[in-house]
C-alpha positions in Angstrom: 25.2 -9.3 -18.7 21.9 -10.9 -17.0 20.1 -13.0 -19.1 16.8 -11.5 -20.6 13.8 -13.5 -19.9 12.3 -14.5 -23.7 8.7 -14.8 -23.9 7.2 -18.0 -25.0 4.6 -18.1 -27.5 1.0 -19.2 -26.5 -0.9 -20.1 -29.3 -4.8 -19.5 -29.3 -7.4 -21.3 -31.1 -11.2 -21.6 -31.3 -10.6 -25.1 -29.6 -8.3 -24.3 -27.2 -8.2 -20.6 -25.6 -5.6 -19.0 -23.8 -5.8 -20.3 -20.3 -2.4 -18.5 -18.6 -0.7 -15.0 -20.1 2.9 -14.4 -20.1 4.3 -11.7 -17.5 4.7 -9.2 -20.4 0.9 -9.9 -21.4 0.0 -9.1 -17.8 1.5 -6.3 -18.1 -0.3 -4.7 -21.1 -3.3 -6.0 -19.8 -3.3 -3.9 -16.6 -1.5 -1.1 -17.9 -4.3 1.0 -18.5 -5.8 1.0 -14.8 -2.0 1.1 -13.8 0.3 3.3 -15.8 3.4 2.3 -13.6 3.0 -1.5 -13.8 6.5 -3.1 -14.9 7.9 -6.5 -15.5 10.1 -5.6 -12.6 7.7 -4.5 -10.3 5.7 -7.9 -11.0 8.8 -10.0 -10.2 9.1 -8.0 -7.1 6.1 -8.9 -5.6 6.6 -12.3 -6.7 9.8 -12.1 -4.8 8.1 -10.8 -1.8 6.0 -13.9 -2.5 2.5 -12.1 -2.9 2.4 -14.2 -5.9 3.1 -17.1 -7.3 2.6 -17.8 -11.3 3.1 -21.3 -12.4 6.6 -22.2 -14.1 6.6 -24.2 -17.1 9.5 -26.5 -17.8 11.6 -24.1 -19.1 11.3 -21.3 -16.1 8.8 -19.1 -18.1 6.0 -17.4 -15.8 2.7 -18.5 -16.9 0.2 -16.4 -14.8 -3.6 -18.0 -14.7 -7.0 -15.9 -14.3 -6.9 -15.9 -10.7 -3.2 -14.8 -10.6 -4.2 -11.2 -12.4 -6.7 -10.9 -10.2 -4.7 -11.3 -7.2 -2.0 -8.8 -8.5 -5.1 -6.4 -9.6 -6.2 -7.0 -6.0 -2.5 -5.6 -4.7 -1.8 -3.0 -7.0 -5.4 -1.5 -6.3 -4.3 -1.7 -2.4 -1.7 0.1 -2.9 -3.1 3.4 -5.1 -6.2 3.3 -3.6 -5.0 2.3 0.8 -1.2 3.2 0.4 -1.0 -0.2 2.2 2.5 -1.2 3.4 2.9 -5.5 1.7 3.1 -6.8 5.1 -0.6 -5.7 5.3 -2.0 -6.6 2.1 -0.3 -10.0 2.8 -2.7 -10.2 5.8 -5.4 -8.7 3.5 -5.1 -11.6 1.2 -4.8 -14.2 3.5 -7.8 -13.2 4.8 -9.9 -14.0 1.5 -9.8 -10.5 0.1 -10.1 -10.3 -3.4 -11.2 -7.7 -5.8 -12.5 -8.6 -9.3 -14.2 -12.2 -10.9 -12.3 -14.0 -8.5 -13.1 -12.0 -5.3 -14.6 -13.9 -2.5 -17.1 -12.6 0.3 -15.6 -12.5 3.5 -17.5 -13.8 6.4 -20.0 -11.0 8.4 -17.6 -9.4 11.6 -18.8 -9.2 15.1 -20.5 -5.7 14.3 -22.1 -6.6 11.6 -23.7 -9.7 13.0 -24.7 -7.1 16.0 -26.6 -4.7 13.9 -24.0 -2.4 14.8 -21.8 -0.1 12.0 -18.9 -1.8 10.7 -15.6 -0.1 11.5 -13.3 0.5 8.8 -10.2 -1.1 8.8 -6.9 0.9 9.4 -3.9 0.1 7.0 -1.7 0.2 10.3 -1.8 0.8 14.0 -0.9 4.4 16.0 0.1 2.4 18.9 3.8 1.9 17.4 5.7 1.9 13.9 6.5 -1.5 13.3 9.6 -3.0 12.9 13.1 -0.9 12.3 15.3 -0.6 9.3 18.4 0.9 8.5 19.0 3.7 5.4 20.4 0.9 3.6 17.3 -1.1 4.0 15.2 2.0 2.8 17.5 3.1 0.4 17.0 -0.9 -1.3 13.6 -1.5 -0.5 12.1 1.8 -1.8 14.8 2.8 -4.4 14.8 6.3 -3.1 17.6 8.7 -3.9 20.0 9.3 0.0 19.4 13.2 -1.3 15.8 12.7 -1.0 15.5 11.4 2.3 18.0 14.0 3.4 15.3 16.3 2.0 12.5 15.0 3.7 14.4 15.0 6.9 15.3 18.6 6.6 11.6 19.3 6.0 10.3 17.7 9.1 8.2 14.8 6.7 10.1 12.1 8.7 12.7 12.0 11.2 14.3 8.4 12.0 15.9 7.4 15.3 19.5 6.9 16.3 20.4 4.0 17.7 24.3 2.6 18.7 25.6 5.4 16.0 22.8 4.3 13.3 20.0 5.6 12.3 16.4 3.6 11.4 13.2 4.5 10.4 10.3 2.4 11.4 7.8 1.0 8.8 5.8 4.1 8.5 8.6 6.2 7.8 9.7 3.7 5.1 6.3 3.9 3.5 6.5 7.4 3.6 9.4 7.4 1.6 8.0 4.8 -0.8 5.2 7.2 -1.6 7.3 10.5 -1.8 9.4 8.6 -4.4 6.3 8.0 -6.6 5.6 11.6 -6.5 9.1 12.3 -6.9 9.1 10.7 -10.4 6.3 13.9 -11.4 8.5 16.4 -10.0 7.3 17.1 -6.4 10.0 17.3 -3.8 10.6 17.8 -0.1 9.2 21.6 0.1 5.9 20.7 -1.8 4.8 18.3 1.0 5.0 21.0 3.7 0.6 20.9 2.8 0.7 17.3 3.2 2.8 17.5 6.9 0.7 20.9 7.7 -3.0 18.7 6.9 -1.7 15.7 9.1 -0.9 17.7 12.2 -4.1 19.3 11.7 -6.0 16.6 11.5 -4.1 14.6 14.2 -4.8 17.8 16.8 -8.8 17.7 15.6 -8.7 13.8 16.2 -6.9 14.3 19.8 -9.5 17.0 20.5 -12.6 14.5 19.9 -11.1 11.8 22.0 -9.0 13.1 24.3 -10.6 12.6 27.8 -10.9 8.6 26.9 -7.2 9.1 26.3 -6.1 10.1 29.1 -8.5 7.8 31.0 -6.7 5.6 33.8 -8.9 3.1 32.8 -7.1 0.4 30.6 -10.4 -0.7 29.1 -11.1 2.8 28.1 -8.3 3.8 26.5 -8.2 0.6 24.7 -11.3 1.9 23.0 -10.4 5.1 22.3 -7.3 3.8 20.5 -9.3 1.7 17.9 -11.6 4.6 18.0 -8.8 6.9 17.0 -7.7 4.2 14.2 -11.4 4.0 12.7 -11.1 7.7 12.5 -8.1 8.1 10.8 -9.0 5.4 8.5 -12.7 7.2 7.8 -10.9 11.0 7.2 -8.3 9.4 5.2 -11.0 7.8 2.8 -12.5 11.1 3.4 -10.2 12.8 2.0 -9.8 10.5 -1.3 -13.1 11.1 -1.7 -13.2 14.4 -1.9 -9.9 14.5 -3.9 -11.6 12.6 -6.8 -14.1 15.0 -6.5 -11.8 17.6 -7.3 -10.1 16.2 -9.8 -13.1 14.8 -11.9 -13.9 19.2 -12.2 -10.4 19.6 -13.4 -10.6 17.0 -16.5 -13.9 18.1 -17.2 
């Protein structure tokens, strides 16, 4: 049986206040903005070294003010962006930080230029990443083999074969990461035919409006029109959210 990590006790006093929380504190303290938070899920990300609490002598996790505000940061990236944690790991590195602690990140070219500045895609359409196997999947995202059957048989992803094995790239992956979230309230395969039916509808309005640069011979120019396409997915996508919210806020009154 694996050893249960006990909980220290951190005394607080007028004279000397609480200057570090234990990971179960964390927890209740950022459980109301995020239902799903877990012990668990905290010491995965601390395994996939997006954080890094101090230790006291005895191994206890002893996370600091600026710790909870860099998990807040990541857990808002991933409700709010769906951002895959090889991209937030480049978000943080680059000085992002929501909250007390966050930091204001130095003007970009376009901004300096008077120009609008473009928002940031969570990945790139010019290829999926790296590849992983279903058993990489199947450990990284916890999803069920029956589930991504489904979502095969449904068209959601489709994975590429490869010496007799099949991967999925990193978008696929994080496809399944997020159907398995919704999977926990009940929604399966054949609910997220609206969800594939809006994203080919949008990708055909998207390839209408920039087509001709697309198809340009010139490398310049279709160099443009691909960060143009990203900017545009990224801008209908927090389109989208926005009017989702909007939605919702009329059905809780």
């Amino acid at each position: 049986m694996a050893a249960v990590e006990e909980e220290p006790l951190i005394a607080a006093t007028e004279e000397r206040p609480i200057k570090a929380m234990t990971i179960g504190a964390v927890c209740k303290a950022l459980a109301q903005e995020f239902p799903d938070i877990s012990i668990s899920k905290i010491r995965y990300l601390e395994d996939q070294k997006l954080l890094e609490p101090r230790r006291t002598p005895g191994g206890y996790r002893l996370y600091a003010h600026t710790d909870v505000a860099r998990l807040r940061t990541i857990l808002r990236m991933q409700r709010d962006e769906f951002l895959p944690l090889r991209v937030i790991r480049q978000e943080l590195a680059s000085g992002r930080l929501d909250g007390d602690e966050a930091t204001v990140p130095a003007p970009s070219p376009e901004a300096v230029d008077g120009a609008r500045p473009r928002r940031r895609p969570s990945m790139s359409v010019t290829g999926g990443g790296a590849l992983y196997t279903l058993e990489d999947v199947l450990e990284d995202t916890r999803a069920e083999p029956s589930m991504i059957a489904e979502l095969e048989e449904y068209g959601v992803i489709k994975g590429e074969h490869r010496a007799g094995t099949k991967y999925f790239d990193e978008t696929e992956r994080e496809i399944i990461r997020a159907v398995t979230e919704l999977a926990r309230y009940g929604v399966g395969g054949r609910n997220l035919r609206a969800f594939r039916t809006s994203a080919d509808r949008e990708a055909a309005l998207l390839q209408q409006i920039l087509a001709p640069a697309l198809r340009s011979h010139n490398v310049e120019r279709r160099k443009e029109a691909v960060e143009a396409l990203e900017n545009l997915a990224a801008v209908t996508t927090h389109l989208k959210h926005l009017l989702l919210i909007r939605d919702l806020r009329k059905i809780v009154g």
